[in-house]
Structure formats: C-alpha cells, structure tokens
C-alpha positions as CSV (number, residue, x, y, z in Angstrom):
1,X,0.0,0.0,0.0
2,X,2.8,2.5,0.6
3,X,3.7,2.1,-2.7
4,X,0.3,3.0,-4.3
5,X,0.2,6.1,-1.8
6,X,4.1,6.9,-2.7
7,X,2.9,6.9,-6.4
8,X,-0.1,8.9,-6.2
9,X,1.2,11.5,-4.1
10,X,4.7,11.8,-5.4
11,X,3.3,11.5,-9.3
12,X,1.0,14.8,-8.2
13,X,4.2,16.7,-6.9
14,X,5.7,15.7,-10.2
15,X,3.2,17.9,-11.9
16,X,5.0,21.2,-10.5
17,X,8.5,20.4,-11.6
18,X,6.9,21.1,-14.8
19,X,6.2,24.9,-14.5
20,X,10.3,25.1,-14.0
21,X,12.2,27.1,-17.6
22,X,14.2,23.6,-18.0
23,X,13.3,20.2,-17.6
24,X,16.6,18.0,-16.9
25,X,15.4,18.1,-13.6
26,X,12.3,15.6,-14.3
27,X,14.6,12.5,-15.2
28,X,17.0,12.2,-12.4
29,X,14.1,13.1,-10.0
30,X,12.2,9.9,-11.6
31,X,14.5,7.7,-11.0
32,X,14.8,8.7,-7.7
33,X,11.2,8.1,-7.2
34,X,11.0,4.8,-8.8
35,X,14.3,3.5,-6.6
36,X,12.9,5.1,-3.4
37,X,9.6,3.6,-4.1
38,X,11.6,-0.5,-5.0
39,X,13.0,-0.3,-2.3
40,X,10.0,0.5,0.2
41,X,8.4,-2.0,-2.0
42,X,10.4,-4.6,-0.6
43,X,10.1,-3.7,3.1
44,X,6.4,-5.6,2.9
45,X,8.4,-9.2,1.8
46,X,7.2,-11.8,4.5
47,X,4.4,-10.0,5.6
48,X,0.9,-9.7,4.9
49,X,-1.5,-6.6,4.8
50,X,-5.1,-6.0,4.1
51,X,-6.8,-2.8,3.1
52,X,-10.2,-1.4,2.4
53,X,-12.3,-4.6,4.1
54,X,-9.8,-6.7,2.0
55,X,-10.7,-5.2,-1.3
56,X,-6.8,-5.1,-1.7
57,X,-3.8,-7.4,-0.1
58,X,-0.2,-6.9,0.0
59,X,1.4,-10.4,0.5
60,X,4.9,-11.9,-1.2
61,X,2.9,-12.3,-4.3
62,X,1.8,-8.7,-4.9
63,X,5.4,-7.5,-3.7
64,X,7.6,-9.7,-6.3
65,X,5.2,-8.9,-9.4
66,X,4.8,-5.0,-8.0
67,X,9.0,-5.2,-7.7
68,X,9.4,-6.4,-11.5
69,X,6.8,-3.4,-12.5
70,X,8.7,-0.9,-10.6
71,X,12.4,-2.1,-11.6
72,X,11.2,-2.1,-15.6
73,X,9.6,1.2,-15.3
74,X,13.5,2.2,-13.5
75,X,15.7,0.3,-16.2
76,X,13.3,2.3,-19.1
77,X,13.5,5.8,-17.7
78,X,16.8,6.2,-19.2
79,X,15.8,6.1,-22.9
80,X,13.4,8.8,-22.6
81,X,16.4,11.0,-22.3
82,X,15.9,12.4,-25.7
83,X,12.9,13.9,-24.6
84,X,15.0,16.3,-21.9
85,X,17.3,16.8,-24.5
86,X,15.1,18.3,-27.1
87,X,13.5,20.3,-23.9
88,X,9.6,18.2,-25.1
89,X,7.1,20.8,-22.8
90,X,4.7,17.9,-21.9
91,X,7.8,15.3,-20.1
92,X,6.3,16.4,-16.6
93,X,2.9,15.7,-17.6
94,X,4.1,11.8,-19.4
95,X,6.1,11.3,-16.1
96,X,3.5,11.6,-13.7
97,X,0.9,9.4,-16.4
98,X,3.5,6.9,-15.9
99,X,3.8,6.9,-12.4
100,X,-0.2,6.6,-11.7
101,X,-0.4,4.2,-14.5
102,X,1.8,2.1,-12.3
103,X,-0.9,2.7,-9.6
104,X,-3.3,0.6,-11.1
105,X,-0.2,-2.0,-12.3
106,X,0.1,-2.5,-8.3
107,X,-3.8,-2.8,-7.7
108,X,-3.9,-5.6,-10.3
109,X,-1.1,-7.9,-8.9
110,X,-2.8,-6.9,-4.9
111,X,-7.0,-7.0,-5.9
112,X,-9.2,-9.6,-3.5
113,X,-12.1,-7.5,-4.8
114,X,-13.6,-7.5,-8.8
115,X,-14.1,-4.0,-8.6
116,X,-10.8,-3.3,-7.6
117,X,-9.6,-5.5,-10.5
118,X,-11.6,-2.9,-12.8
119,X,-10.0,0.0,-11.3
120,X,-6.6,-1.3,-11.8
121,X,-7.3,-2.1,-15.3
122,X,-9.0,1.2,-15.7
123,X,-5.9,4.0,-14.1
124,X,-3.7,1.8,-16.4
125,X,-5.6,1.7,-19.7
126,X,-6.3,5.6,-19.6
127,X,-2.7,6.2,-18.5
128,X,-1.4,4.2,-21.8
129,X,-4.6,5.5,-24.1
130,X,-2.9,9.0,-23.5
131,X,0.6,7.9,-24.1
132,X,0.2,6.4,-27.1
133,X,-1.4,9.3,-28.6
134,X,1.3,11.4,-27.2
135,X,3.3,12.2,-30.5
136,X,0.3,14.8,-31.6
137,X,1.6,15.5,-34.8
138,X,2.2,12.0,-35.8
139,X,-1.0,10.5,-37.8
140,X,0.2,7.0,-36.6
141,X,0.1,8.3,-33.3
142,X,-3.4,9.3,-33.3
143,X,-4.3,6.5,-34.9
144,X,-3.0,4.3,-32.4
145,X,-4.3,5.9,-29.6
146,X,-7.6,6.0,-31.1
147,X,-7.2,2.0,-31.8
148,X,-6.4,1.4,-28.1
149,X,-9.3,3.6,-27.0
150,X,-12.2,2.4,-28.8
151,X,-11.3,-1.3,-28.9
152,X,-10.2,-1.0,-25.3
153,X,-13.5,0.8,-23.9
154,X,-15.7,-2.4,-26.4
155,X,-13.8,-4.9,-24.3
156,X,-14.0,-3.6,-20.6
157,X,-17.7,-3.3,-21.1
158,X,-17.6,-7.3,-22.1
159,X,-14.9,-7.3,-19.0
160,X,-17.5,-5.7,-16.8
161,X,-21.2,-7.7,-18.0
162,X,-18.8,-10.7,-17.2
163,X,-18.1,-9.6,-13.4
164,X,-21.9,-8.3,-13.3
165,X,-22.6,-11.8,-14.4
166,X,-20.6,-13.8,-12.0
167,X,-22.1,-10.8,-9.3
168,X,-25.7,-12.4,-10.3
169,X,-24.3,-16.0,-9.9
170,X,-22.6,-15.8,-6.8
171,X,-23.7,-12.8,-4.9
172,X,-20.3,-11.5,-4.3
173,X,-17.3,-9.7,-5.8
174,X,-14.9,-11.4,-3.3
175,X,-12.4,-14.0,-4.8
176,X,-13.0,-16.1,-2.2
177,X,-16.6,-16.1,-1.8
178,X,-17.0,-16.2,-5.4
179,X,-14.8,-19.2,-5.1
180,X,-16.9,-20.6,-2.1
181,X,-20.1,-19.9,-3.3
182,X,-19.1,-22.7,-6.3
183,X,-17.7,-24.8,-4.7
184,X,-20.6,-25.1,-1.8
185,X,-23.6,-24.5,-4.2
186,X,-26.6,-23.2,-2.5
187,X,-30.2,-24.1,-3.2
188,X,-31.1,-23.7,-6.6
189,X,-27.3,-22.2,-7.8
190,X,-28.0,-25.3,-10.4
191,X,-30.1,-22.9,-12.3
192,X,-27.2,-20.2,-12.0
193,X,-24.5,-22.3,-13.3
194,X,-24.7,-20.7,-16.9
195,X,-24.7,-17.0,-16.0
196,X,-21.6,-18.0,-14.1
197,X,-20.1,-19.6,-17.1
198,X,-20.8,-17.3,-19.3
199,X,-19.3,-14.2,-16.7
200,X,-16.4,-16.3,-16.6
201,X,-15.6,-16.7,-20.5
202,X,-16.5,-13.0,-20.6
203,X,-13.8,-12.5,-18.0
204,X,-11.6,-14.1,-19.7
205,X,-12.1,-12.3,-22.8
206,X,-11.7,-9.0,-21.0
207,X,-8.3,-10.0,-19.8
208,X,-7.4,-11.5,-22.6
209,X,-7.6,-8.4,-24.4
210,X,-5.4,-6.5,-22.1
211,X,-2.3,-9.2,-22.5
212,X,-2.7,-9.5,-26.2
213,X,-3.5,-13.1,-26.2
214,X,-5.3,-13.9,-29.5
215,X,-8.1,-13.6,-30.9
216,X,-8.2,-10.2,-29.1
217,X,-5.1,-9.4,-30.3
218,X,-5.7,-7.4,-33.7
219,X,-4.9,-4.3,-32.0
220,X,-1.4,-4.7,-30.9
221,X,0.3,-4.5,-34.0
222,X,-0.6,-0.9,-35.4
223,X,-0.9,0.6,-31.5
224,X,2.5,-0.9,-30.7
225,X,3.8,0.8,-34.1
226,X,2.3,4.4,-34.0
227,X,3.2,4.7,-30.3
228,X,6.0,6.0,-29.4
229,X,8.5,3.4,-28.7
230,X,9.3,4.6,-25.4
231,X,6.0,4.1,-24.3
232,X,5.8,0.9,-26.5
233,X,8.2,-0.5,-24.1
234,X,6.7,0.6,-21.5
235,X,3.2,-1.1,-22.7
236,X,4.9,-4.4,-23.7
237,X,6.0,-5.2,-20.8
238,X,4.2,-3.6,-17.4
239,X,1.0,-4.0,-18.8
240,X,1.9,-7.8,-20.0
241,X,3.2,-8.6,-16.2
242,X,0.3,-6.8,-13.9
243,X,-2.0,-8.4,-16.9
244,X,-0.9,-12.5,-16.0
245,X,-0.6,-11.9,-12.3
246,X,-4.4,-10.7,-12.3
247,X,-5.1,-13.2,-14.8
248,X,-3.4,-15.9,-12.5
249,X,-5.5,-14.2,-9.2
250,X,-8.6,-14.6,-10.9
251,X,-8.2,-18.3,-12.0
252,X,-6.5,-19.4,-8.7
253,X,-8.9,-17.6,-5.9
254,X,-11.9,-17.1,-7.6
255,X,-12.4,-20.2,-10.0
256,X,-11.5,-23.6,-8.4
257,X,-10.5,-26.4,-10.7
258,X,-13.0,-28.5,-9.4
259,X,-16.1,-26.9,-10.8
260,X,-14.9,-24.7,-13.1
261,X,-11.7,-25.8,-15.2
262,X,-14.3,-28.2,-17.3
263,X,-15.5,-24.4,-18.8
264,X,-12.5,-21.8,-18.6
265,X,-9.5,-24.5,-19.4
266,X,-10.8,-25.4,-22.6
267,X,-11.2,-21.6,-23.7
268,X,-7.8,-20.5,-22.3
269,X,-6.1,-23.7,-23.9
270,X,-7.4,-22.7,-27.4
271,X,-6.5,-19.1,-26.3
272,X,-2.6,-20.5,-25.4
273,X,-2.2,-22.8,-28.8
274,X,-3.6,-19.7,-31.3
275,X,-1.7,-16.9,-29.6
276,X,1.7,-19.2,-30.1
277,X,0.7,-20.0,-33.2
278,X,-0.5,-16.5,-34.5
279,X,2.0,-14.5,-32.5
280,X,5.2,-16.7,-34.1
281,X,3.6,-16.8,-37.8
282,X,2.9,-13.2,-38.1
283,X,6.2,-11.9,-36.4
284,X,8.1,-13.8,-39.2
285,X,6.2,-11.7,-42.1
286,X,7.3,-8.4,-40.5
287,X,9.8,-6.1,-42.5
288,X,9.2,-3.1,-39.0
289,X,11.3,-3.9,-36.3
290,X,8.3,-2.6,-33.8
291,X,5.9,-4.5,-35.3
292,X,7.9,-7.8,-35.3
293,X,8.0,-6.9,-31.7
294,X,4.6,-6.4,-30.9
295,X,3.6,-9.9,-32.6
296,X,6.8,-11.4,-30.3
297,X,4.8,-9.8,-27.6
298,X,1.4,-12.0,-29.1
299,X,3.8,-15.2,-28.7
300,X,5.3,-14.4,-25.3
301,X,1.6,-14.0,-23.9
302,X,1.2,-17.8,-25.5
303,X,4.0,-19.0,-23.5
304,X,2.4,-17.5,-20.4
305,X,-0.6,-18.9,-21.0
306,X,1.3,-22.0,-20.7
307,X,1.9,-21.8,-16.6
308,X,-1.7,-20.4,-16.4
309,X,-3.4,-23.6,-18.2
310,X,-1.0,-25.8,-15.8
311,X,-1.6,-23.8,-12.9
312,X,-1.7,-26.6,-9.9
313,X,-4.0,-25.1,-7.7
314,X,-2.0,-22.2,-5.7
315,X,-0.9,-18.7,-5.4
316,X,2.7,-19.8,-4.3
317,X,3.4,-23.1,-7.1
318,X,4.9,-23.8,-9.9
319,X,2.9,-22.0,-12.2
320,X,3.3,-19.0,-10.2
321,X,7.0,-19.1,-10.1
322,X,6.6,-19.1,-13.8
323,X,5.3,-16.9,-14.1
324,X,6.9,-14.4,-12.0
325,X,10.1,-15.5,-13.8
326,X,9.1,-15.4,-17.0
327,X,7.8,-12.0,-16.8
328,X,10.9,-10.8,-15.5
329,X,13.3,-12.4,-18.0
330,X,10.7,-10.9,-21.1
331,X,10.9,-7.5,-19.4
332,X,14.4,-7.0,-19.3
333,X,14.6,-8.4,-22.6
334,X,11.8,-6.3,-24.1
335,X,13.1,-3.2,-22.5
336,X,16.6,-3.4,-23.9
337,X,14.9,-4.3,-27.6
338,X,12.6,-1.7,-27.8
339,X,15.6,1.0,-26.0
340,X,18.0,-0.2,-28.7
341,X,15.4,0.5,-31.6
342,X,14.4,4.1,-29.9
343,X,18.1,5.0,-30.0
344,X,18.9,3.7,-33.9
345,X,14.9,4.9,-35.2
346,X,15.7,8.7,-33.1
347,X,19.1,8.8,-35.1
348,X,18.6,7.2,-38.8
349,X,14.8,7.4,-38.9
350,X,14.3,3.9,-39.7
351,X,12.4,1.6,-38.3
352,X,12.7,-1.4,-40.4
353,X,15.8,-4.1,-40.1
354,X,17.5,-2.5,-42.8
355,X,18.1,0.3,-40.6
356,X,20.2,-2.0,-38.3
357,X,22.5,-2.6,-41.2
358,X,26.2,-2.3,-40.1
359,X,25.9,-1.2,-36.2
360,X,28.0,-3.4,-35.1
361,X,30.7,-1.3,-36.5
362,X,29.7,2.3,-35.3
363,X,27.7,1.0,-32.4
364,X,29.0,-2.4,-31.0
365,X,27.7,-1.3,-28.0
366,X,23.9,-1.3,-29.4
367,X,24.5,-4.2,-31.4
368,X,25.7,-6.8,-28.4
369,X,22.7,-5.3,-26.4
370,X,20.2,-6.0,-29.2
371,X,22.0,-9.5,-29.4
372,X,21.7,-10.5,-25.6
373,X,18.1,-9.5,-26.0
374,X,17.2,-11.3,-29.0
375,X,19.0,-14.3,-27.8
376,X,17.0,-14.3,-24.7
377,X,13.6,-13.7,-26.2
378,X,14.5,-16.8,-28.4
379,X,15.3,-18.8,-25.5
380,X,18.6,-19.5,-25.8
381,X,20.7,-21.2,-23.0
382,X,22.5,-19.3,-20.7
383,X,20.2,-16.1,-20.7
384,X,17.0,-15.5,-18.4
385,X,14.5,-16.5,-21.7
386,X,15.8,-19.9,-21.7
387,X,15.1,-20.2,-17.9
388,X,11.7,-18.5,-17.8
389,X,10.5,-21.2,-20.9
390,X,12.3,-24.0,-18.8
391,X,10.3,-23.1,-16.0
392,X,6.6,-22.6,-17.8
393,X,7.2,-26.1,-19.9
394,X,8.2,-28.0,-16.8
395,X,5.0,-26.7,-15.0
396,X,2.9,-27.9,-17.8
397,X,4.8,-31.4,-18.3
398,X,4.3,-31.9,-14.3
399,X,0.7,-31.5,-15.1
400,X,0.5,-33.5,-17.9
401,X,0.2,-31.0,-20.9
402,X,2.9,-32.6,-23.2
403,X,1.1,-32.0,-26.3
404,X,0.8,-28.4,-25.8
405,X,4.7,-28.3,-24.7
406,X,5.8,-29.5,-27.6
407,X,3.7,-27.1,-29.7
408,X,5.5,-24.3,-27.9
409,X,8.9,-25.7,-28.5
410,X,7.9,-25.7,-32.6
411,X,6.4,-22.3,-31.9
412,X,10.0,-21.9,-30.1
413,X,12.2,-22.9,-32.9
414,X,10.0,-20.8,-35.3
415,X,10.8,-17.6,-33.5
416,X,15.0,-18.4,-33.3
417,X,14.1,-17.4,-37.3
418,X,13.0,-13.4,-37.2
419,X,14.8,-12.7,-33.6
420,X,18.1,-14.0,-35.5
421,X,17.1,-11.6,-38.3
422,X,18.6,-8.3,-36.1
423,X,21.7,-10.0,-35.4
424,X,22.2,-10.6,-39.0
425,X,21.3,-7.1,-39.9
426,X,23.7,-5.9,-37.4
427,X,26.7,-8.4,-37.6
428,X,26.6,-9.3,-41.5
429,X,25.5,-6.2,-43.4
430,X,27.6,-3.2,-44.5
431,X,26.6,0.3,-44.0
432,X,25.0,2.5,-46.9
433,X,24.1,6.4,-46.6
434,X,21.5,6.2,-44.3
435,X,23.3,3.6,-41.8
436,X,26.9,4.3,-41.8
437,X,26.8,7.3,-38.7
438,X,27.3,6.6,-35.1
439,X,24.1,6.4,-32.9
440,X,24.3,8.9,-30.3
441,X,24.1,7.1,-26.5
442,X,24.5,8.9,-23.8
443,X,26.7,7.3,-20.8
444,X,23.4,7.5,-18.8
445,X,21.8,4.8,-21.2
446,X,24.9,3.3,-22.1
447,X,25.0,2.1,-18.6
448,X,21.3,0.9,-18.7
449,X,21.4,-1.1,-21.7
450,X,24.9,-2.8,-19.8
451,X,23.1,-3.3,-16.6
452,X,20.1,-4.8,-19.1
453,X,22.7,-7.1,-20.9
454,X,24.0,-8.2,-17.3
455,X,20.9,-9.0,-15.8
456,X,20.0,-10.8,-19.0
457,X,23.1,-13.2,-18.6
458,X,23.0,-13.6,-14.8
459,X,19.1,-14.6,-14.9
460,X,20.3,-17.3,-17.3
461,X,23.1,-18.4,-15.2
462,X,22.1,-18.1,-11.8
463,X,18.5,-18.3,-12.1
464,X,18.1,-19.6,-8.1
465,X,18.0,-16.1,-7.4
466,X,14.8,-15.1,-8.3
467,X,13.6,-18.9,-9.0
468,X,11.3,-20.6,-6.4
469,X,10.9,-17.3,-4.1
470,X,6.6,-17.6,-4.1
C-alpha cells in the first residue's frame, strides 16, 4: 500500500516540476522516485497486509510482481532522455501518467475484490490511451491511440457484463466467496451455473484483451507501431506482467479447478495454442522492427498462457514461479529491444531491419545489447529467456500437458528465425548512406542497456536467485 500512496502522491508533486524554464530536472528526480519507491516495495516481503475490508492485499505475491513493474519502469527511464534533451514541454505531464499508470499496475497484482480489478485495469488503460497518442503531430500516433481507446473501452464493457454476471451468480465480488459460493452451491445455484459460465468466459475475454492473447489481439500490432517506442516498451512489458498476475488471481482464488476448469481451461487452452501460433507466424512476415516486436509480444503471452493452463491449484506453485520468472526475464529483454530501436529509429529514422544494417561497427555497443536480448527472447541457453521457458514447460509437463509443450517448442524454434534476423542485420550487413553514422548514446543509457545485458546473462546463469521465491 505504501507504494500505491508513494505513487499517487509523489506522481502529483511531479506535476510542479513542470512549471520550472528547464526540464533535466524531471529524469534524475524519476528515478529517484522509482528507486525510493523499489525499495519500500520490498520492506512488505514476508508479511501480509489487508486494506479497504480486504478489497486489496499486499502479500509476497503482490510485492515480487509489483518489484518487476517498478524495476522495468527504473531500467526504461533512461531512454526517454531524448525527450529532456530536445526540452519536449509535456515530459512532466508523461512522467506523472507513468507513475499513476503504475498505480493501477500495483492494484492488479494486490486485488481480493472484482471491482478493484476494474479500477486497476482502468488507471492503467487511460494512462497508456494518453501515451500512445502522445506524439500529436504524428498520424500514426493518433491512430494508435484511437485504436487502443475504442477497442479498449468495447472490451471492458464485455470485462464488466462478465463480473456483473458472476455478481448475479454468486452474490459477491470477493475472490474467495465467489470461489466458495461454487464450490458449496446453494439451493437452486443449479439454475445459476450458466450465467456463471458465461461471466467467466466473458472474464476471460476482458483480460485476454489487455495481455494480447489472440483472438483479441488485432490491435497490438498498429498501436504498438504508432506509439512511441518509449511508451511501446513501457506497454509491452508492465501492462503484460500486472495483466498475468491478475489473470493468475482470478483463475486461482476465484475459480476452483474442481467446478470450473471443465469451462474456462478449454477456452484458455485454445486461447494459449492460437496466440503461439498466431504470435510466431505473423512476427516472421514483418519487414518493422516494432511490429515484429509487438507480434513477439502476441507469442510471449502464449508462452504465459502455458503456466496459467497448468496452474496446480496455488498462489505460491509452480505455475506462479513461472510466471513471475518469465515476466521478469521478457521485461528485461523487451526493454533493452525496444531501448536499442528508440536509439537507432531517433538517429537514422528507420524503423525497419534495414536500418540495423552495419551497427556493429559504429555502435557495437547497441549491437551486443540488441544480441543479448534477442538471444534471450528466443530462448537461448545461458540467458533468463531460456530459464523462464524452462520453468513454464516444466509446469505444464508436471501436469500432464505434453502436447501443448511440444507445440510451444515448434512455436519456439520458429521464433529463433525473425529474432536472428537483427543479429544478421547488425553483424553481416555493411553500411550504406542512411546507416553508416554513429548512434548517439549517452553514458546515462549506455549504462542501462549494460546493466540490461548483465541481468539478461546472470538470470540465465544463476537463475536460483529469483527462481522458487513464491
């Protein structure tokens, strides 16, 4: 909770600092905020807190997934330094949108309550529906944003009949009591049992939406390209983590394998097989760097869905532990990819993997980054992707879902195809007149992208560290 308040209050104060002539202040004072508040974050680890008549709960889950939102959101700050550089009016205003949008990141890993649920999704969505229409005079921009908007408001309203639904079934917006009342049916719940079915799927379309799991994932493509790629990044990944750990609330506390797998495991299985599928496929098409990310983004969602079908029952399992790594591993991953592609579009103005052509020679810094990041995506031993995939398929074997395993792995060797296609770009191809200048990086995100690389590595060589901690 002192995070949320921390947040609120200190994204508010971060208003002012805008009325100042010059604005180099805003990014050091960010990352201030965003260490200060990681490490209170972690002052809550062993204990557990309840708020609002237990509408919210801080326990070692909500701390681990609200420290991997709040140490992404500190590794990204550094590539919006071109912003301060080119003295942007509005970086006070995107700052503190940032900073509440990770207010609602927090409620969704911490909810007990639905409506709580909704209000996380909700100070996040309008936070991103903002930023991604950020870039004013960019059609793309506004194109995006209006994408995000529309299709976003359709599916919250399907997100909220389903939670009016299961309201009508069960009497409650409680986890728990949701998951009791199914569980212990009362007189006459028999007559019930479809309005709870169909709340669920609609639940689970409503989320499904928001992690960019397919069908619902038409959107991410073109929003992911017109917005800016710092708040791409910022999309692809916080968004993607707080998404699964509410996802993996909902199914855990509030529907019980015993009475309701037989309806939502089906749905999310088919969900899991045509994200991989459709997420792998259509990244391998892509000639835009960004939009081969955003379908990689489609694909890593599959592989989540992975731990969420084998989910074993608990909050603290295997599944969970997945998950937790997983998300971690993608972030840093994601964040280094999409930082590496700010810095190269911001200098050449390209966008597509020709305009990686030759940076290994004028940037080898850039290029190894880019490397360690695609290798990782790709799941490559000895980086965190490898581990995180490792942990998600031995969740599902444990529970008996070989098939769907090995269709990941497929899905896995298809994707070693367009994450190699970077490295080539970088490592193989000569320079021409658009490519052959030296990216400008400044020491400040020099150091980030290193510390990116490092954790990268020591994920996928030490992965006890974060392994096993739920």
């Amino acid at each position: 909770m002192n995070s949320i308040i921390l947040l609120s209050v200190l994204g508010l104060g971060n208003l002012f600092l805008g009325f100042r002539r010059s604005n180099r202040l805003l990014l050091p004072v960010m990352m201030l905020i965003l260490g200060g508040i990681l490490t209170v974050n972690f002052l809550d680890w062993g204990s557990t807190q309840s708020f609002f008549n237990g509408m919210l709960t801080i326990d070692n889950f909500s701390v681990a997934f609200t420290g991997i939102v709040l140490l992404t959101a500190l590794v990204l700050i550094p590539f919006s330094q071109k912003y301060v550089l080119d003295g942007e009016a509005n970086l006070a205003e995107y700052y503190s949108l940032l900073l509440f949008s990770l207010v609602g990141a927090i409620m969704l890993v911490s909810y007990n309550h639905l409506l709580m649920l909704f209000l996380g999704i909700e100070i996040l969505s309008v936070a991103m529906y903002v930023l991604a229409g950020s870039d004013k005079r960019n059609l793309r921009s506004n194109e995006a944003a209006l994408k995000y908007f529309l299709m976003g408001a359709f599916f919250t309203g399907i997100l909220l009949f389903g939670m009016a639904l299961l309201y009508g079934a069960t009497g409650t917006f409680v986890l728990s009591e949701i998951s009791f009342a199914v569980q212990n049916p009362a007189p006459g719940f028999e007559s019930l049992k479809p309005m709870l079915y169909i709340g669920m799927l609609l639940m689970l379309i409503g989320i499904g939406f928001k992690v960019s799991a397919a069908p619902f994932h038409f959107w991410t493509p073109d929003v992911y390209e017109g917005t800016p790629t710092f708040f791409a990044a910022f999309m692809s990944t916080i968004v993607k983590t707080a998404g699964f750990a509410a996802f993996l609330k909902l199914l855990v506390q509030a529907f019980p394998a015993a009475n309701a797998q037989g309806i939502w495991l089906p749905t999310l299985t088919a969900m899991c097989v045509l994200t991989l599928l459709i997420g792998n496929v259509g990244a391998v098409a892509q000639t835009s760097i960004k939009r081969m990310l955003a379908y990689s983004s489609i694909s890593h969602a599959g592989y989540l869905l992975i731990a969420l079908v084998a989910y074993n029952g608990q909050l603290e399992g295997a599944s969970a532990n997945g998950i937790l790594f997983y998300s971690l591993a993608y972030s840093v991953a994601t964040v280094a990819a999409f930082g590496v592609v700010k810095l190269v579009a911001d200098a050449r103005q390209r966008e597509d993997y020709n305009g990686l052509n030759g940076l290994a020679k004028t940037n080898p810094l850039l290029a190894f980054s880019l490397t360690v990041s695609m290798l990782s995506l790709a799941g490559i031993p000895l980086t965190g992707g490898f581990f995180g995939k490792f942990f998600v398929f031995s969740a599902a074997v444990e529970n008996g879902y070989i098939g769907l395993v090995v269709f990941a792995v497929v899905m896995s060797m298809v994707s070693i195809y367009y994450y190699l296609r970077p490295i080539i770009a970088m490592y193989m191809r000569d320079t021409d007149a658009t490519t052959n200048e030296v990216v400008p990086v400044t020491t400040f995100q020099a150091g980030a992208l290193l510390l990116l690389a490092a954790l990268t590595v020591l994920l996928g060589v030490l992965p006890g560290l974060v392994a096993g901690v739920l």
